[in-house]
C-alpha positions as CSV (number, residue, x, y, z in Angstrom):
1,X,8.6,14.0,0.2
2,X,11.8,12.1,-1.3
3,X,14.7,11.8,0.4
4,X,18.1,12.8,-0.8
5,X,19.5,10.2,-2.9
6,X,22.4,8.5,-3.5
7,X,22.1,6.3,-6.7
8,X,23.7,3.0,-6.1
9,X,25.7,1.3,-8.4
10,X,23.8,-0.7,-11.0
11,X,20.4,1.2,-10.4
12,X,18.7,3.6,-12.5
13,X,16.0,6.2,-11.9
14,X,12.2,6.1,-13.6
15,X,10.6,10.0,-12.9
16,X,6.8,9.4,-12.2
17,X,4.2,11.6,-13.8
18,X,4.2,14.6,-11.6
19,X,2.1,15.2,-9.5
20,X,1.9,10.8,-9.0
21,X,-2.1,10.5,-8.1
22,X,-2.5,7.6,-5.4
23,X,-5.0,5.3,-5.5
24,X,-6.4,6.4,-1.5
25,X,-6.4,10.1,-2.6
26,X,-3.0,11.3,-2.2
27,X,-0.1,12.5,-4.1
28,X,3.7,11.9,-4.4
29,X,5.4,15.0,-5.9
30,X,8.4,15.0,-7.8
31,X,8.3,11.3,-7.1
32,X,10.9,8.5,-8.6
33,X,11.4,4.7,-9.1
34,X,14.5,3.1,-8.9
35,X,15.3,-0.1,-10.9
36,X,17.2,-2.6,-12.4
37,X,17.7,-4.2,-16.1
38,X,19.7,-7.4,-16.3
39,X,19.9,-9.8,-19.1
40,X,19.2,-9.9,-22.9
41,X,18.5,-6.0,-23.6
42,X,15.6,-6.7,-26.2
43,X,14.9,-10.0,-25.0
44,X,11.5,-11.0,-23.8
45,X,10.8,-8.6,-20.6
46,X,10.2,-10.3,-17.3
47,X,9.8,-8.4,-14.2
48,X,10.5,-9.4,-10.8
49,X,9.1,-8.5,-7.7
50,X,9.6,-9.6,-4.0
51,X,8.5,-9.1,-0.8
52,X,8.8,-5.4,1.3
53,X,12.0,-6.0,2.0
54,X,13.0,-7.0,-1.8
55,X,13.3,-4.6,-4.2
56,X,15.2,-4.1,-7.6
57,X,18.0,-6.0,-6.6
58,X,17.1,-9.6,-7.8
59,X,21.0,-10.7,-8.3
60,X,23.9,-8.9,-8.5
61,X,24.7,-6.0,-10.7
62,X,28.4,-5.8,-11.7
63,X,30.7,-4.1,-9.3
64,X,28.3,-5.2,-6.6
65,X,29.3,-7.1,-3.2
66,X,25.5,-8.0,-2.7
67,X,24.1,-11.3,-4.4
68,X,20.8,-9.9,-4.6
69,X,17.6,-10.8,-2.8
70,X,17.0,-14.3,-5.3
71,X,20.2,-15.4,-7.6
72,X,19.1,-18.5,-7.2
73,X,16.4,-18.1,-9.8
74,X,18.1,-15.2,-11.6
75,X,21.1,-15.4,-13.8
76,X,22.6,-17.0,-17.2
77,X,21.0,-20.6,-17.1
78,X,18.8,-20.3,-14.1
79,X,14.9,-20.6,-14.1
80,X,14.9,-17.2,-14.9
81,X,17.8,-16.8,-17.5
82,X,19.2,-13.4,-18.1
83,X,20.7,-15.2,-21.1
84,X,17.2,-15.1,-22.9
85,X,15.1,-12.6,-20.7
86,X,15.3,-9.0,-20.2
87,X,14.6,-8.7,-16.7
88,X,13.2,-5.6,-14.8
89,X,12.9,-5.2,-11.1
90,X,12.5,-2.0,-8.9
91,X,12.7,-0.3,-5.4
92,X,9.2,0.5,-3.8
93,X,7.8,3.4,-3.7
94,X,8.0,3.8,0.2
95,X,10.4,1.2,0.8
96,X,13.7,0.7,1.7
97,X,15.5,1.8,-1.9
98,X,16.0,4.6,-3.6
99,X,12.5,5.0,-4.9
100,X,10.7,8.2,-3.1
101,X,10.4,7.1,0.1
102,X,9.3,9.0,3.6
103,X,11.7,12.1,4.1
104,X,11.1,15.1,6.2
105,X,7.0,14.3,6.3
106,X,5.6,10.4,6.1
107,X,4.3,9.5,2.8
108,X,0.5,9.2,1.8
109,X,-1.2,5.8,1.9
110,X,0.9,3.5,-1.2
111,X,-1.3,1.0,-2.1
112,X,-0.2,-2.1,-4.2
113,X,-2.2,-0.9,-6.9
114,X,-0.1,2.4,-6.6
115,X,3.2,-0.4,-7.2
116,X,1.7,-1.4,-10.4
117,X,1.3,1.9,-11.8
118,X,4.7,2.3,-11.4
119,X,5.5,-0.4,-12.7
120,X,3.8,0.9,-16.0
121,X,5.1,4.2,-16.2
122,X,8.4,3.1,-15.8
123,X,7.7,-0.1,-18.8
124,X,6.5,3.3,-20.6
125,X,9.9,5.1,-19.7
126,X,11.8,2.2,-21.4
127,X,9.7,1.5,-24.2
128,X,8.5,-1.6,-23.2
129,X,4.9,-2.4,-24.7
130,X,4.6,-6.0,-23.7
131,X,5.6,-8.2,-20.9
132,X,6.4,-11.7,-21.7
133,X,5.6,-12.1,-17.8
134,X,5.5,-11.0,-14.3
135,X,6.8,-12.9,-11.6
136,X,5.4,-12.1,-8.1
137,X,6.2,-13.6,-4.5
138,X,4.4,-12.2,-1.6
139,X,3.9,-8.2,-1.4
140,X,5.1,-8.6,-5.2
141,X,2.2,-11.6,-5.9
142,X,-0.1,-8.5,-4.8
143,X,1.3,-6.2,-7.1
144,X,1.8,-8.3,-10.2
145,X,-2.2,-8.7,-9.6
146,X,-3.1,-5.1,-9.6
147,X,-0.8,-4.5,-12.3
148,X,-2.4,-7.3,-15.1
149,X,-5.9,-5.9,-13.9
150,X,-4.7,-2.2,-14.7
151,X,-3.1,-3.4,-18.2
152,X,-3.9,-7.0,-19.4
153,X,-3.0,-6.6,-22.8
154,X,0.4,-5.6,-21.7
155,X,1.3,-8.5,-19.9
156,X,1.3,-12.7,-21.3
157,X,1.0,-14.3,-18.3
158,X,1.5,-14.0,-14.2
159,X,3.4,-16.3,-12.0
160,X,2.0,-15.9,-8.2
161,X,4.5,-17.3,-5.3
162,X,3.0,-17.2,-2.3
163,X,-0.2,-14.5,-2.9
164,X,-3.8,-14.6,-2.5
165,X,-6.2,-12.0,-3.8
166,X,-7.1,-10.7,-0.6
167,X,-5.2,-10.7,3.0
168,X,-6.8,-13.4,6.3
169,X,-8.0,-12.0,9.7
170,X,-5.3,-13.7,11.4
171,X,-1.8,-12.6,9.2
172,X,-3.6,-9.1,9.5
173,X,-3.9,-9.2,13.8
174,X,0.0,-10.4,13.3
175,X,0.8,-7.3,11.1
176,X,-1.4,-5.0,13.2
177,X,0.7,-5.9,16.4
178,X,3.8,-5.4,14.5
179,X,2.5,-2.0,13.5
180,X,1.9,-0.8,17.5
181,X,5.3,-2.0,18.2
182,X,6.9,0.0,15.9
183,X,4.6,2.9,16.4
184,X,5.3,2.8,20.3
185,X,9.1,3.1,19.7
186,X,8.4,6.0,17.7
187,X,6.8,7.9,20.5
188,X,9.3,6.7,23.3
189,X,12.2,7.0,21.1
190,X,12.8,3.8,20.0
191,X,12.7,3.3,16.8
192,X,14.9,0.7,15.9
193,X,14.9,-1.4,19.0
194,X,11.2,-1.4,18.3
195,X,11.6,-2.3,14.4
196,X,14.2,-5.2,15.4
197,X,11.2,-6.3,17.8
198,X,8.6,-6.1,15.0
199,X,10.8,-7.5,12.1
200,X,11.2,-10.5,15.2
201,X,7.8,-11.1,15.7
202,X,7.5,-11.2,11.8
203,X,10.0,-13.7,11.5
204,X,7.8,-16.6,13.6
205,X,5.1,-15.8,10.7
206,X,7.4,-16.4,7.9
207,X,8.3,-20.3,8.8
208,X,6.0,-22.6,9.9
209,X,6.5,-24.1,13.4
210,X,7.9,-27.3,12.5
211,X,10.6,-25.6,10.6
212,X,11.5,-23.7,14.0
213,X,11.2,-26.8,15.8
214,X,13.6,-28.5,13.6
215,X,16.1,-25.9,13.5
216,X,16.0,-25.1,17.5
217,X,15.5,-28.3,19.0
218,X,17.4,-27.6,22.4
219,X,15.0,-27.0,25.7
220,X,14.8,-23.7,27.1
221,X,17.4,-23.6,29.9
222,X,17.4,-21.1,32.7
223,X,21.1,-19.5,33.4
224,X,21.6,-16.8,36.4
225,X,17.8,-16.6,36.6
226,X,17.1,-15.7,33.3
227,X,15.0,-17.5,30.5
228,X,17.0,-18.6,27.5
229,X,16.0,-20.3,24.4
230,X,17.5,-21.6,21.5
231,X,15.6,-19.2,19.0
232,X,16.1,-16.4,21.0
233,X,19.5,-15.4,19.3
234,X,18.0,-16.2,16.1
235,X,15.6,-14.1,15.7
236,X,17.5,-11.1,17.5
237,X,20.1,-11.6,14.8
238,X,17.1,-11.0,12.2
239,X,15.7,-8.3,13.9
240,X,18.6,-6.4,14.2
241,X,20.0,-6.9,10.7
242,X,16.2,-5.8,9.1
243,X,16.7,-2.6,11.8
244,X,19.8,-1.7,10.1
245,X,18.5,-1.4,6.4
246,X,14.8,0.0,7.4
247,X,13.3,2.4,9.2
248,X,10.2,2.5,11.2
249,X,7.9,4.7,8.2
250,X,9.3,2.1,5.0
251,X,8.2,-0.5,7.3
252,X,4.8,0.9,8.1
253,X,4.1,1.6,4.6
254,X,4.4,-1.0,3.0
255,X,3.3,-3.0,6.0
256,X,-0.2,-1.6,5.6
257,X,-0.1,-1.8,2.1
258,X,0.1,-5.2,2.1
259,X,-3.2,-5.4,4.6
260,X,-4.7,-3.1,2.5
261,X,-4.1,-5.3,-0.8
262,X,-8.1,-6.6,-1.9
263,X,-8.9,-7.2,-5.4
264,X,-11.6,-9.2,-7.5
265,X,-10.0,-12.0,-9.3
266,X,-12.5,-11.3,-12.3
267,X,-10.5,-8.5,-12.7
268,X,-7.1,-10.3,-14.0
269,X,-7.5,-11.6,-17.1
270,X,-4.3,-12.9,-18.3
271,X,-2.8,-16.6,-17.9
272,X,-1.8,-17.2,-14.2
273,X,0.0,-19.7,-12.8
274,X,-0.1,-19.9,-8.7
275,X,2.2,-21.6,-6.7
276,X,1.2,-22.2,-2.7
277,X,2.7,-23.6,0.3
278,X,1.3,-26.0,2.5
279,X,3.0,-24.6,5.3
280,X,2.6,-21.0,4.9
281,X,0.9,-19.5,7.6
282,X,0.8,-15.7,6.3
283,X,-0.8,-17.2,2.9
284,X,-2.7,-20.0,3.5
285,X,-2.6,-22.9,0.7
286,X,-6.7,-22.9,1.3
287,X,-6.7,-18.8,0.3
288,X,-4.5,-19.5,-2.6
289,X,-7.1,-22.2,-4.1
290,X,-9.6,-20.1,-3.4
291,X,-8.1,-17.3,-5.5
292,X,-8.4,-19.9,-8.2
293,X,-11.3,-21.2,-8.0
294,X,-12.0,-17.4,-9.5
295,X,-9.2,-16.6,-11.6
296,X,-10.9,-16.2,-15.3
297,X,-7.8,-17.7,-16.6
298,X,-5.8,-20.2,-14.5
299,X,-2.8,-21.5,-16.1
300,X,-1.9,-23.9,-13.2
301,X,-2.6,-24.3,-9.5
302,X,0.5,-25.8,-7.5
303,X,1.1,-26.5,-4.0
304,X,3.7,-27.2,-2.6
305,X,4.8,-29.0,0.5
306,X,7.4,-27.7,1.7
307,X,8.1,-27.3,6.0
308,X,9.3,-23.8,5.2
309,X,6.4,-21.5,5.2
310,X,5.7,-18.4,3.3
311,X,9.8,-18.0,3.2
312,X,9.6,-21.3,0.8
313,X,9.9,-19.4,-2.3
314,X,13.0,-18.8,-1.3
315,X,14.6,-22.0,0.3
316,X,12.6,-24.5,-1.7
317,X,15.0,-23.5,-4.8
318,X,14.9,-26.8,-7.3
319,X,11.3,-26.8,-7.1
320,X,10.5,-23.6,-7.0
321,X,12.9,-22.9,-10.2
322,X,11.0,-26.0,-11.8
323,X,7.6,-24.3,-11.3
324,X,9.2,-20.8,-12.9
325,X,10.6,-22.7,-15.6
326,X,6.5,-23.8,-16.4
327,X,5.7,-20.7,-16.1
328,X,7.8,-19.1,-19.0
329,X,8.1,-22.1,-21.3
C-alpha cells in the first residue's frame, strides 16, 4: 500500500509496528512515518502538528528552499524556540508526504486516533518518554486530542488552535460536497481539475466573509458576456497550486478523517490550553467553549478575534505566538 519513496532532504523515516492495526478495522502493512527533529536534541520535546495539508515540515530544514508550513512560530527565539525545544513533526499517514500513503490500492479508513498512535510509536522509535507538549491547529488540534487520551502520562500539557472535540453539521455538508467533487473527477477523469475545484470551495470555509470582502472589494464586472469577479483568480490560484502537491485519495483521506474525528473530552486528562476564533466558520468559537466547559483539566480558554477565520492561526502571528508562548512557559 506505500508508494515508492523518495526521502526528502531533512526528513527521516519511523517503521510502524507491522502489520499497523487501525482504529476502523483495517491494516497498513509494511507501513512508515516520515518526520522531522529541529532544535535542542535532548531539549524538552514539543511536537507540532498542522492541518491536512501540513505535515513534518514546520520550518526549514537545512539545504531546504521551502520555509515550512509555520516559521513564524518555529525557530531560534520564536514562540516555539528550537533554541530550547526539541521539536518533532511528521507526514500523515495518508497524506501528502512521505509517510505510507495510497499507492496502487486506496488505503483503509485513517482515523485521527490512528495519527496519534503514530505519533507514539515513532516517540518510542526515538526514545522519547515524555512530551513537554503538543501543539495542535486544526486536523492536528484533533490528533493532539486522541493522542493525550491514548497516553496522558506521556504528554505535560496540549495547546489546541483552532479544534473542537467533535466536528458541526454544517463544516461536515461543506466537506461532504468537496468529497463528491473530487470523487466525480475520479470517475470522468478529472482528477485534478476536480481537486483544484474542491481545494476552491474549501478555501471560502477557511476565511470568514468579511476577510474576503476586504480583500476583493471590486464588483463583479461582466466582459465579452462572461461573469468575472474579483475572487475568482484567487481562489483558482489556490486551487490549482493545492492540485499540484495532492492527489484526489490524500485528500479524501484525511478529508474524512477529519469528519470522522469524535471524542469525549473526559477522556484527555492532561493541562490544555485552547485558543478559538471568533471568525472561524469551520470551528466555531461556540464549539470550542463547549469543548471546555468539559475538559477535566483546562489550562486556559482564549478567543480570539481575529477577521481571519479558521486560517487565523496562521496570519494572526503576534498573538498567536503570545498565546504559544503561555502555553509552554
Amino acid at each position: 500500500m506505500t508508494a515508492t519513496i523518495t526521502l526528502p532532504r531533512g526528513a527521516s523515516l519511523c517503521h510502524l509496528p507491522n502489520p499497523f492495526l487501525l482504529a476502523h478495522g483495517g491494516r497498513l502493512d509494511a507501513a512508515v512515518l516520515a518526520y522531522e527533529r529541529h532544535g535542542r536534541r535532548g531539549g524538552p520535546a514539543v511536537v507540532v502538528l498542522g492541518g491536512i495539508a501540513a505535515g513534518r515540515g514546520v520550518r526549514a530544514a537545512a539545504g531546504q528552499a521551502t520555509p515550512g508550513w509555520w516559521p513564524q512560530q518555529v525557530g531560534d527565539g520564536l514562540a516555539i524556540d528550537t533554541r530550547c525545544y526539541d521539536v518533532l513533526a511528521f507526514d500523515w499517514l495518508g497524506g501528502r508526504g512521505a509517510s505510507t500513503r495510497a499507492g496502487a490500492t486506496a488505503l483503509p479508513f485513517v482515523d485521527a486516533a490512528d495519527q496519534a498512535r503514530a505519533l507514539w510509536c515513532l516517540c518510542d522509535t526515538l526514545g522519547i518518554d515524555r512530551l513537554f507538549a503538543i501543539v495542535g491547529c486544526s486536523y492536528g488540534g484533533m490528533v493532539a486530542q486522541h493522542a493525550a487520551a491514548e497516553a496522558p502520562g506521556r504528554v505535560a500539557r496540549l495547546g489546541i488552535v483552532a479544534a473542537a472535540h467533535q466536528g458541526n453539521a454544517l463544516a461536515s455538508a461543506w466537506r461532504e460536497v468537496q468529497r463528491g467533487i473530487v470523487e466525480l473527477g475520479r470517475r470522468t477523469g478529472h482528477r485534478r481539475q476536480a481537486l483544484a475545484l474542491a481545494r476552491a470551495l474549501a478555501m471560502t470555509t477557511y476565511r470568514s466573509g468579511a476577510a474576503l470582502a476586504a480583500r476583493f472589494p471590486a464588483p463583479p464586472e461582466v466582459v465579452a458576456g462572461e461573469l468575472r469577479t474579483a475572487v475568482g483568480p484567487w481562489l483558482a490560484a489556490r486551487g490549482a497550486a493545492f492540485a499540484r502537491d495532492f492527489d484526489a485519495e490524500a485528500f479524501l483521506c484525511l478529508n474524512r478523517s477529519i469528519d470522522a474525528h469524535h471524542i469525549d473530552p473526559a477522556t484527555v486528562r492532561v493541562p490544555t490550553w485552547l485558543l478559538a476564533f471568533a471568525s472561524d466558520l469551520l470551528v466555531p468559537a461556540a464549539d470550542v467553549a463547549a469543548f471546555a466547559a468539559r475538559l477535566p483539566q483546562l489550562a486556559g480558554h482564549r478567543c480570539l478575534n481575529s477577521p481571519h477565520g479558521h486560517d487565523a492561526f496562521l496570519l494572526e502571528t503576534t498573538a498567536v505566538a503570545a498565546w504559544l508562548r503561555e502555553v509552554l512557559s
